[in-house]
C-alpha positions in Angstrom: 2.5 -18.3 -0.8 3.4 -20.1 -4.2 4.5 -23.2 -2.1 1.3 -23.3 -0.5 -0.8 -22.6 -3.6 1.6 -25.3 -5.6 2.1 -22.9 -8.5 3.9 -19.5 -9.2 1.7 -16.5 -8.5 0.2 -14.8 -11.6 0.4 -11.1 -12.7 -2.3 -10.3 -11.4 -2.0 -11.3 -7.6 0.5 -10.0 -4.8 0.5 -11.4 -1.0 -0.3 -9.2 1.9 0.8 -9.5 5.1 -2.2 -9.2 7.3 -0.3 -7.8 10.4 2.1 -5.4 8.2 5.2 -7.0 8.9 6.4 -8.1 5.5 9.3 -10.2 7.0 6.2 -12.5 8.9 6.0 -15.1 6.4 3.5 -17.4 8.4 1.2 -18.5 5.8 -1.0 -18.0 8.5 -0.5 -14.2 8.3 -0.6 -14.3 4.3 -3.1 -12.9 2.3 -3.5 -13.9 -1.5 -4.9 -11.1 -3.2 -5.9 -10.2 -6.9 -5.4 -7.1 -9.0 -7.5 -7.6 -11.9 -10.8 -6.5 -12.6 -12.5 -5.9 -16.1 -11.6 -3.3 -18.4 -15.0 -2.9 -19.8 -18.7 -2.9 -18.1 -20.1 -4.9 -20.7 -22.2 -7.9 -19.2 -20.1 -10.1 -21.6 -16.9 -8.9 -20.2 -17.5 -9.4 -16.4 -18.9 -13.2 -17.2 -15.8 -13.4 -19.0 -13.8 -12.3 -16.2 -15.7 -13.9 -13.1 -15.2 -17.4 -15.0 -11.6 -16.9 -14.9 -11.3 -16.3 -11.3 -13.3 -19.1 -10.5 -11.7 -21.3 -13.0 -8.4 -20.1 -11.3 -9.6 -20.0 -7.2 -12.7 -22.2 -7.4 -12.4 -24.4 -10.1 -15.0 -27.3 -8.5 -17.7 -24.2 -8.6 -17.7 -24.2 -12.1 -18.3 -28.4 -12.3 -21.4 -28.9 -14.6 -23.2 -30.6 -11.6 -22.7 -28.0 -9.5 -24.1 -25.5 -12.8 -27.2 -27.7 -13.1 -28.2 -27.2 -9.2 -28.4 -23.7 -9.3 -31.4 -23.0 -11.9 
């Protein structure tokens, strides 16, 4: 999974294997998934922490033309 992302996998995320069979290492039966989530409820704090993952997963969602489209 960190060769086909092209970086080391953070904290935060682990690989599944989609059919359970952990020595299948087809990326085709890899799942990235993340462990974080906020620690707090606060409006501030969620903003905070959606903007990372998308920084980090979806980084050409946060492009300022992209930004101006949606209001």
């Amino acid at each position: 999974m960190e060769r086909a992302l092209g970086r080391p996998l953070t904290p935060d995320e682990n690989v599944h294997h989609i059919n359970g069979d952990r020595q299948d290492n087809r990326l085709a039966n890899l799942e990235l998934w993340n462990t974080s989530q906020p620690a707090g409820q606060r409006i501030d704090d969620k903003v905070k922490w959606a903007t990372e993952l998308l920084r980090l997963y979806a980084p050409e969602l946060l492009a300022p033309a992209r930004l101006g489209a949606a209001s």
